[in-house]
NUPALUM-147048 format. One record per residue (C-alpha): residue in one letter; y, z, x. Coordinates in steps of 0.02 Angstrom, whole numbers, plus 32768, in hexadecimal, padded with zeros to 4 digits. Layout:
N
(bake A (Y Z X))
...
//
This chain:
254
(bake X (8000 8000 8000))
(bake X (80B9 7FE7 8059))
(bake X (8147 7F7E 800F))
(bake X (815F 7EBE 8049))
(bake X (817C 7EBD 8114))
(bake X (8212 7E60 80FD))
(bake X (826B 7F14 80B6))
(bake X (8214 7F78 813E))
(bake X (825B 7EF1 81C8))
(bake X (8312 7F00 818C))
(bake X (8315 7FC2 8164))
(bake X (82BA 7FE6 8206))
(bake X (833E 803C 823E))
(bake X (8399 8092 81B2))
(bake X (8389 8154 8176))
(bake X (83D8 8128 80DB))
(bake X (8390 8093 806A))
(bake X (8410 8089 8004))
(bake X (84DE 8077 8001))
(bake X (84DD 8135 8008))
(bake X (851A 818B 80B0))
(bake X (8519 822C 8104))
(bake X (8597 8287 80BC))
(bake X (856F 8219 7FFA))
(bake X (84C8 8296 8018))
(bake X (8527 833A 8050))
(bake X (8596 8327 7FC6))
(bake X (850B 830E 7F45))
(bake X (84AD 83A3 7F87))
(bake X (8548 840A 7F72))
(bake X (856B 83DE 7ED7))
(bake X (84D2 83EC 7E91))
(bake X (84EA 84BC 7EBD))
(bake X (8429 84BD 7F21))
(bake X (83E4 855C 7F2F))
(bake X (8376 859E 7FBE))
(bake X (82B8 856F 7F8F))
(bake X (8301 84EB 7F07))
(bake X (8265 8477 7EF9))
(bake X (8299 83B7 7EEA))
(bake X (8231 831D 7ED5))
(bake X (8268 825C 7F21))
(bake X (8206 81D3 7EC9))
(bake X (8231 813B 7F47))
(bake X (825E 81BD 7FD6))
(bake X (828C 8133 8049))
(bake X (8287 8183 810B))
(bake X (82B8 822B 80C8))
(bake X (8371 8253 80D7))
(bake X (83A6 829F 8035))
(bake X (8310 8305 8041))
(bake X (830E 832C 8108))
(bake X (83C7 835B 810A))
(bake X (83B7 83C4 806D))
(bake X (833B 8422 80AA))
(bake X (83A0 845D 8142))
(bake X (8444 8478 80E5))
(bake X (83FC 84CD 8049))
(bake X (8349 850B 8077))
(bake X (830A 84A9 7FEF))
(bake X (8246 846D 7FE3))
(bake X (8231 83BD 7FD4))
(bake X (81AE 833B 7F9C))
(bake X (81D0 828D 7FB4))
(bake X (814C 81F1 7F8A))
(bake X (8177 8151 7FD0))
(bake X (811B 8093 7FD7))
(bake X (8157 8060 8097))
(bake X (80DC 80AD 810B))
(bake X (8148 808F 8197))
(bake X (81CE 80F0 8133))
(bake X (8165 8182 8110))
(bake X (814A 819B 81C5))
(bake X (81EE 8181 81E1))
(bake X (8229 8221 8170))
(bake X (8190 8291 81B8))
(bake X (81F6 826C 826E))
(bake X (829D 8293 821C))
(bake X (8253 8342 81D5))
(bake X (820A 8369 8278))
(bake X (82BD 8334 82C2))
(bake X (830C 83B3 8270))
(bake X (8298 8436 825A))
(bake X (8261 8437 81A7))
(bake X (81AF 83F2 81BC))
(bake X (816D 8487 815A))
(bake X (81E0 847D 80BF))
(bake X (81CF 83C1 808B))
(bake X (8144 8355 8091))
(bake X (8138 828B 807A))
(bake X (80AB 8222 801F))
(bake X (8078 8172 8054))
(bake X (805C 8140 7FA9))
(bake X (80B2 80F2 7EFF))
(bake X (811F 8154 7EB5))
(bake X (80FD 80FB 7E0D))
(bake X (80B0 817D 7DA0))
(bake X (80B7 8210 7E0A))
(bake X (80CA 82B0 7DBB))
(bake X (80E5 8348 7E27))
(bake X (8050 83D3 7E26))
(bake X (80EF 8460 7E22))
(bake X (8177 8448 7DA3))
(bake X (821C 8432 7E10))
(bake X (82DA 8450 7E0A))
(bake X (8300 83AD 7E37))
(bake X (82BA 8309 7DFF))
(bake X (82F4 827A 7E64))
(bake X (82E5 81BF 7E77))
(bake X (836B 8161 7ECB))
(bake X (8379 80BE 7EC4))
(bake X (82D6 8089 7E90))
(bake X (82BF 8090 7DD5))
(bake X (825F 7FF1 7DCF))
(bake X (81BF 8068 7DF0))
(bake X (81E1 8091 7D36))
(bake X (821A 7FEF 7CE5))
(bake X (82C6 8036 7CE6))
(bake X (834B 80D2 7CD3))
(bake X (82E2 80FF 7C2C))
(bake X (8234 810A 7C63))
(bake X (826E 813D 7D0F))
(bake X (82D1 81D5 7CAF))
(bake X (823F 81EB 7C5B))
(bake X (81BC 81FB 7CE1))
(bake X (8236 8273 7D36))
(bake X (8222 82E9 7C9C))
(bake X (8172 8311 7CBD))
(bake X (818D 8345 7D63))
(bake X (823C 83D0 7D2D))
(bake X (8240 8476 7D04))
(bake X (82B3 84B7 7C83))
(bake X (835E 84AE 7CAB))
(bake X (8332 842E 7D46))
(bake X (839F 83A1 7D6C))
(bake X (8350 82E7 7D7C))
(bake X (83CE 8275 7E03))
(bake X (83BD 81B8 7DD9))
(bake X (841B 813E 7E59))
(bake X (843B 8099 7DFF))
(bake X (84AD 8016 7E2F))
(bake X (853E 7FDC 7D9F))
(bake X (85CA 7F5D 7DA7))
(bake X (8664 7F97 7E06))
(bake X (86A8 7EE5 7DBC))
(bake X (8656 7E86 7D31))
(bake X (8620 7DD7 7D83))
(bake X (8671 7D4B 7D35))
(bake X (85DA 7CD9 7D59))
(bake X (850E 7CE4 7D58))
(bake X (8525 7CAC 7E0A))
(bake X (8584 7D31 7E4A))
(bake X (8513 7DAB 7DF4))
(bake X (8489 7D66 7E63))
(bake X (84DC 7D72 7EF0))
(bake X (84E1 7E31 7EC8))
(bake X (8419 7E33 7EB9))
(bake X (8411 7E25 7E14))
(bake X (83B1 7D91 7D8F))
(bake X (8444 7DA9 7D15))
(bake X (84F9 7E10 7CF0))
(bake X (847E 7E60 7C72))
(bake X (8415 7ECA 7CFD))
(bake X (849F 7F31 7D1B))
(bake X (8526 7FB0 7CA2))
(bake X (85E8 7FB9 7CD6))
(bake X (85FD 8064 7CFD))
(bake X (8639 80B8 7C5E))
(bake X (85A8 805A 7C0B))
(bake X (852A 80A6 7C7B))
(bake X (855E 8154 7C67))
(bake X (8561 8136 7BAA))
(bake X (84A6 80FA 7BBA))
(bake X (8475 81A4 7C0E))
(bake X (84B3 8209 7B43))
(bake X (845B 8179 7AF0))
(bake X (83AD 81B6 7B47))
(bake X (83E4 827D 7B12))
(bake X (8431 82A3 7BBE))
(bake X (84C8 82FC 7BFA))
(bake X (84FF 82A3 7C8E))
(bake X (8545 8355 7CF2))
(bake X (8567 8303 7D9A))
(bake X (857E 826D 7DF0))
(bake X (85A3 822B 7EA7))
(bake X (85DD 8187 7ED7))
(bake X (85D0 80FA 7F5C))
(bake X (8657 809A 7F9C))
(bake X (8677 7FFC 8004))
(bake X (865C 8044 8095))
(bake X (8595 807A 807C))
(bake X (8583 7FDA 8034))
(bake X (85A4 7FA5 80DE))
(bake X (8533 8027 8132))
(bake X (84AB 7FF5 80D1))
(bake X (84C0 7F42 80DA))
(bake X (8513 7F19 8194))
(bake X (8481 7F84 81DF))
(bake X (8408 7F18 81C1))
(bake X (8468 7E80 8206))
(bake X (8468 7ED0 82D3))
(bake X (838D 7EFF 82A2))
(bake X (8383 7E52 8270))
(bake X (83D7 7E08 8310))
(bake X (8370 7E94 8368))
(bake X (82CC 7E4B 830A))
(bake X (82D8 7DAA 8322))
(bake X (82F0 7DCE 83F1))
(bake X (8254 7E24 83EE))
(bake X (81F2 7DC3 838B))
(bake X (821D 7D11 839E))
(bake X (8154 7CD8 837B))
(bake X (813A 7D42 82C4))
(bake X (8123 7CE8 8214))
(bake X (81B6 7D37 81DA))
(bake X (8234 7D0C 8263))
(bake X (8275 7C69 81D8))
(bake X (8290 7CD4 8150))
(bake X (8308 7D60 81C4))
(bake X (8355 7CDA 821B))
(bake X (837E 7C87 8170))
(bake X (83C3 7D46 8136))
(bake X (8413 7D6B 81E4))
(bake X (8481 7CCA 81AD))
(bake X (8498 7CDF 80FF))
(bake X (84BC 7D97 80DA))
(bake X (8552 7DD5 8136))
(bake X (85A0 7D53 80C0))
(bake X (8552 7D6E 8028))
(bake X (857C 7E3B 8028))
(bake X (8630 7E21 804B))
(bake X (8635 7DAA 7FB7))
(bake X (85CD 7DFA 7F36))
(bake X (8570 7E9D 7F5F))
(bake X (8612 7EF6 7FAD))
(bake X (8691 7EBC 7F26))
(bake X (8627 7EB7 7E8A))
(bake X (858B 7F48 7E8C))
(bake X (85AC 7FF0 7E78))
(bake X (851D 8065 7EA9))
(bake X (851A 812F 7E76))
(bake X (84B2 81C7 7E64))
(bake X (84C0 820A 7DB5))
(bake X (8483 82CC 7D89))
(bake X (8434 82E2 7CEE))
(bake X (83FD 835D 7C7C))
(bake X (83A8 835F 7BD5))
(bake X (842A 8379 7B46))
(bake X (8408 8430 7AE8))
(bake X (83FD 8433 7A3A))
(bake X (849F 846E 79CA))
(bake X (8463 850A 796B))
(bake X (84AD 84F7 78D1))
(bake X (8526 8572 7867))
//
């Protein structure tokens, strides 16, 4: 099991697979008032920032599940790099369907709700895995802009302007599945570009080492294409945000 090599070729050398940076994560974790022991689940756990750094700033016990083998060894280093080994642990496996043996404080899956067909059954498969009064974090991209073409929407990644809410419309979606949305961080421009321009120095780096592999077409052909591509689509038009959620009470009545 491991994602497509492509992904694990142009991420090689990122901590953070998403347009999220260091201090998008320290921010979250403060705001999200972590306590000491605070368990937290990462469906999609990537090489194992969020939960990695969390664990060191809030003493926090983390489980993360992730498809990219090379990934998942990846996040083991970074938790023996700073000295948490022993309160999270990371699964080589797919996060699709995975239900945590311990309810948990924190249900989490950033940037990767396709493993549920979407926010909803994403939200939903979260659920199963929170205790009452947990919080489940979904990172989803949105329009910062809405595209004025189909074309420019693929440029962004996506089949159609339909994949993706404006903003307030996302937020709005969150109440229409019985959720109060009770925090929420951000990217910007500028982690678009960490997430994106990184991979452009691997590539170059790749295609050095490796001028005889199958794949070297298809990152030359992206080593070409992108840098122009994010600075006209990605970095004016997608949005991308961590949104914390928690299931709406019921009103007791007069």
């Amino acid at each position: 099991m491991d994602i497509p090599r492509i992904f694990n070729i142009t991420e090689s050398a990122h901590r953070i697979h998403n347009p999220f940076t260091p201090d998008k994560f320290a921010t979250l974790g403060a705001a999200l008032r972590l306590e000491p022991g605070a368990r937290v689940l990462d469906l999609g756990s990537g090489s194992g920032e969020m939960l990695c750094t969390w664990a060191r700033d809030h003493g926090i016990l983390g489980t993360g599940i992730d498809m990219s083998q090379l990934f998942t060894e990846q996040a083991k280093r970074r938790a023996e790099e700073l000295g948490v080994a022993q309160q999270v642990k990371f699964i080589h496996g797919d996060a699709a369907g995975y239900v945590a043996d311990e309810k948990t404080d924190v249900a989490a899956c950033i940037g990767a709700t396709w493993i549920a067909g979407g926010v909803a059954g994403t939200v939903e498969l979260l659920m199963r895995s929170l205790r009452a009064g947990g919080i489940i974090l979904i990172g989803e991209p949105y329009w910062r802009q809405l595209p004025p073409t189909e074309d420019i929407a693929r440029g962004c990644f996506a089949n159609s302007i339909s994949d993706f809410l404006v903003l307030p419309e996302l937020i709005a979606s969150f109440g229409h599945l019985g959720y109060d949305l009770v925090e929420m961080v951000l990217a910007d421009q500028d982690g678009w570009d960490r997430y994106e321009a990184a991979k452009w120095l691997t590539m170059r780096r790749w295609l050095e080492a490796n001028p005889d592999d199958d794949l070297v077409e298809e990152v030359r052909s992206k080593l070409t294409s992108e840098p122009e591509r994010h600075a006209a689509y990605t970095r004016e038009y997608l949005g991308w945000g961590v949104f914390a959620l928690m299931p709406r009470l019921g009103l007791k009545k007069a």
